[in-house]
C-alpha positions, -999 to +999 in steps of 0.1 A: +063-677+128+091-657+116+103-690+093+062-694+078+064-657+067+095-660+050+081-690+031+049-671+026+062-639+013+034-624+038+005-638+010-028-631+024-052-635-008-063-659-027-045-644-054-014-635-035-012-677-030-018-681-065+016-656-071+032-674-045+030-711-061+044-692-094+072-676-078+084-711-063+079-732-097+102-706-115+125-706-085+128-748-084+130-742-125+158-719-120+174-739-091+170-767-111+187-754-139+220-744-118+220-787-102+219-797-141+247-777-152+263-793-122+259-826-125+267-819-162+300-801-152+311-834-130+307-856-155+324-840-184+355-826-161+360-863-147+356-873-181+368-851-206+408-869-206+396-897-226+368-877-246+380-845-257+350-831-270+340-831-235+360-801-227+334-779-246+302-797-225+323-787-193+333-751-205+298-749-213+279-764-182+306-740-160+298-710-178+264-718-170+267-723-131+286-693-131+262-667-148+229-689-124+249-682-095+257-646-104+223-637-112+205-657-083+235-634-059+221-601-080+181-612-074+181-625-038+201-593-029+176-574-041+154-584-011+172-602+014+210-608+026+223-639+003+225-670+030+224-646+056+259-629+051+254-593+054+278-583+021+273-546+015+248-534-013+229-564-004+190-562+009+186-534-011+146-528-010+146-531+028+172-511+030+162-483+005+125-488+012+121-447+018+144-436-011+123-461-031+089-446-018+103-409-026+110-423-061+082-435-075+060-405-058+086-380-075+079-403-110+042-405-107+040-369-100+063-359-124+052-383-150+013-394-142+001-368-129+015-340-158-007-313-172-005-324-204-006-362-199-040-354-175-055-333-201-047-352-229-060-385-212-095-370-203-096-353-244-096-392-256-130-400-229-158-388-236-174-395-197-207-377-205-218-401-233-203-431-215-222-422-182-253-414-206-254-454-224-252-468-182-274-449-174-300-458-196-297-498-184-328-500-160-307-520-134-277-494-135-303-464-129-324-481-105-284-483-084-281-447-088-316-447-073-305-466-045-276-446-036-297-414-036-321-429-013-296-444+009-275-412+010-311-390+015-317-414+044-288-413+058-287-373+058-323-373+076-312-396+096-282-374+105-299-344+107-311-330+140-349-316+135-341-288+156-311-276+133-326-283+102-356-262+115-329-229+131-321-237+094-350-231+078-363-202+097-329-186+099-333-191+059-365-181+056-359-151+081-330-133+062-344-137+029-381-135+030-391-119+066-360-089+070-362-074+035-387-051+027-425-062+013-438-027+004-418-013-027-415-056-037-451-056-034-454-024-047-434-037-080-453-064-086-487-052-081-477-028-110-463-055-130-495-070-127-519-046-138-498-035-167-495-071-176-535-070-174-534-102-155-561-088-126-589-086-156-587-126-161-594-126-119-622-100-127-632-122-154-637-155-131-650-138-104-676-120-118-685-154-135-684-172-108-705-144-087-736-145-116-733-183-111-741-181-074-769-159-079-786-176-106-781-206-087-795-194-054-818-168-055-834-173-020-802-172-001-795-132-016-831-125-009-831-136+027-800-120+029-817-085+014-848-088+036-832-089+063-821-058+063-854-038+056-870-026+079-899-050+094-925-031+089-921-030+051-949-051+035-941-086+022-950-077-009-930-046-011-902-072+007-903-097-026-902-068-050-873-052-036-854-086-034-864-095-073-851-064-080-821-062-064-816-097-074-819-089-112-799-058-108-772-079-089-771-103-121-768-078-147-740-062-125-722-093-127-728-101-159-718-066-175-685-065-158-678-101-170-686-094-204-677-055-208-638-049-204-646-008-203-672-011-173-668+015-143-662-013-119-633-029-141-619+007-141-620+015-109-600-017-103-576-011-120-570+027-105-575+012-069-541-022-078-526+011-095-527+032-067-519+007-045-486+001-063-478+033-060-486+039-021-465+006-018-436+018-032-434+056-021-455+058+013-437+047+045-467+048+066-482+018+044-449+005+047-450+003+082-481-010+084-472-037+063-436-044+079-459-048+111-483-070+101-452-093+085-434-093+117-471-098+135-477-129+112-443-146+111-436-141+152-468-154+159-462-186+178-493-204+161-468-198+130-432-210+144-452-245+155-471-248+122-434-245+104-421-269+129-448-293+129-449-289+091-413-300+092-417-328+112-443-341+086-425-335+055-395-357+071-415-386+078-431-387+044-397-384+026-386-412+049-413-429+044-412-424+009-377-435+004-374-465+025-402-479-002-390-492-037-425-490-053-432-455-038-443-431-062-411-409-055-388-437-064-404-439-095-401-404-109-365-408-097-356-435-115-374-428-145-357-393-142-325-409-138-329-429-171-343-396-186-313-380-176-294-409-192-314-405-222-303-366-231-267-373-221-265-399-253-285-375-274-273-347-266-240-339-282-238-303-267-246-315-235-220-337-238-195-312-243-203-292-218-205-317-188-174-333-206-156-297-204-168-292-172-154-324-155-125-318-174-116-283-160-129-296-126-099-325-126-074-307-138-075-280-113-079-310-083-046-328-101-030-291-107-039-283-068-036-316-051-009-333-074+023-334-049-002-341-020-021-372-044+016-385-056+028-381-015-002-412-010+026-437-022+058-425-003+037-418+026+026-456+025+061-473+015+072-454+045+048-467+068+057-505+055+082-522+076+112-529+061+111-568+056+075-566+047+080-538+022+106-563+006+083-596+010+053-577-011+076-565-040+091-605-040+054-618-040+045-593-072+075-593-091+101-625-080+083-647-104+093-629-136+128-621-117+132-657-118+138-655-157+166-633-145+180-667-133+175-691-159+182-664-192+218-661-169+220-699-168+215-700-204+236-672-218+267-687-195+266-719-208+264-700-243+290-673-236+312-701-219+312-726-247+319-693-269+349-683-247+361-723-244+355-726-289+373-696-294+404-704-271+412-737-283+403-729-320+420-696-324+444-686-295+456-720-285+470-727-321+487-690-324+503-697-291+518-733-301 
């Protein structure tokens, strides 16, 4: 198991294989390299007495053995003893795994995750126009959709009924129920008279009252009649009731029509005083802080809310669960609106861009050491060998041109070394 690893490098992915059939190529290149310059080195050493010229192949070809074998020593020590022989300095990732972990979070923190380089980063994006043109793609707002219906679901789902409702009347208790209705009432009573909003009301109801009696005559007489006395005569009966009936009408019909009429008048005094009384008399008051607390303890009440609750929930369920449901709909097509504005919208850019701007800045400014911490935290966790096996399997392909450039620049700096020794220093010598 231990043998399949090693030969693995720990590869798990697809892609990690794919690494893994690079890394051996380049080494076999590499390795291959160091047997050519040895077979090379052979020939010309057994061979360079009766050819001369082949002193410079075999200068060359040792020069190159050398620098391959010194650089394959410097690359396989980086993550693993060289054949096994614990030589000090050796193994250095497994080894310095937790120094190498402090080391990059130090240089991501220090160097990533900078105030400037942050805020100069998010200056060159501008997120709100980006989000804006995905947006407005029908299938990338019908995901956002999906997400807010799947995280609304989930969230009713969650929810306990009996918490959300504590909830809601705890809610509804503190800010509607415990404060005060007189002087708010009071308030905007006033506003509405001196707003003349009650004269429209006066205006549809007297309209709609002269309606009524046009419309049905017999039920205001029967209702008139009955209150006379019975022996009245009939016909003294109808004449009171067409009279009343026609006086009724013009009532109705003058206060629609005359703003100034008594009965307009006396409206307006009777909402007037009755701001005033709200706001100044605490007997009202009380009265009306009773009949609150009279309505909103009544149990009939509390299982209405509760029941109205209950309803609500299974509707919104209901109504999210469904892709064609009318709330979907508005969503999505508020989603794309949304979308829409955010592309057009150049100030509305700025300000969401701003906005996310200053909101990232203060998470990196607040969270930096803990966000740069992430990578030590998990190069610590890694074990040794395997720490060593995943940097191989990233990085030991391109190491490999360590190898062969070392291969190359012996042979090079060997054949220099050989050239200049017999050209220069062996003559001066003689």
């Amino acid at each position: 198991m231990a043998l399949s690893r090693t030969r693995t490098l720990g590869a798990v992915t697809p892609a990690d294989f794919e690494r893994l059939a690079g890394l051996r190529k380049m080494q076999a290149l590499a390795l291959g390299l160091l047997a050519l310059m040895a077979v090379i080195f052979v020939v010309s050493f057994a061979l360079q007495q009766h050819y001369p010229w082949l002193g410079y192949v075999r200068a060359a070809s040792e020069g190159g053995m050398v620098g391959a074998l010194a650089d394959w020593f410097a690359v396989t020590a980086l993550f693993r003893h060289p054949l096994g022989l614990k030589i000090p300095h050796t193994n250095l990732i497994s080894s310095k795994k937790d120094e190498i972990g402090d080391g990059l979070s130090s240089f991501i923190e220090e160097n990533f995750l900078a105030d400037d380089v942050v805020h100069d980063k998010l200056s060159e994006i501008s997120g709100a126009r980006m989000a804006g043109q995905w947006l407005q793609e029908k299938d990338h707002a019908q995901r956002v959709c999906d997400m807010i219906a799947d995280a609304s679901l989930g969230a009713l789902t969650v929810l306990n009924d009996g918490d959300v409702q504590e909830l809601i009347e705890a809610l509804v208790r503190e800010h509607v129920v415990n404060p005060e209705w007189g002087p708010l009432l009071g308030r905007a009573v006033d506003s509405f008279v001196e707003g003349e909003h009650h004269e429209a009301l006066l205006d549809l109801a007297a309209g709609r009252l002269e309606d009524w009696l046009v419309r049905h005559p017999d039920a205001f007489d029967r209702m008139v009649s009955s209150r006379l006395p019975s022996w009245v005569p009939s016909i003294a009966q109808r004449f009171v009731d067409d009279r009343l009936h026609a006086e009724a009408v013009r009532f109705a019909r003058a206060v629609g029509e005359d703003r100034t009429h008594p009965f307009r008048v006396a409206v307006s005094g009777f909402l007037s005083d009755l701001a005033a009384d709200l706001e100044s008399k605490p007997e009202l008051q009380a009265q009306l802080e009773a009949f609150k607390h009279e309505v909103f303890d009544s149990p009939r009440i509390r299982s209405l809310a509760e029941s109205t609750w209950v309803t609500a929930r299974a509707a919104l369920v209901s109504m999210l669960e469904d892709p064609s449901s009318e709330l979907r709909r508005r969503l999505l097509a508020a989603v794309q609106d949304f979308g829409l504005r955010l592309t057009a919208d150049s100030t509305l850019q700025f300000k969401i861009d701003v906005w996310v701007m200053q909101v990232v800045e203060h998470l990196v400014r607040s969270y930096r050491h803990d966000l740069a911490r992430v990578v030590a935290d998990t190069v610590h966790r890694w074990d040794a060998k395997e720490a060593a096996e995943k940097i191989e399997l990233q990085v030991g392909k391109d190491l490999q041109f360590i190898r062969i450039n070392g291969t190359v620049v012996g042979s090079l700096a060997g054949l220099a070394i050989y050239t200049i020794a017999t050209l220069v220093i062996a003559p001066l010598v003689s």
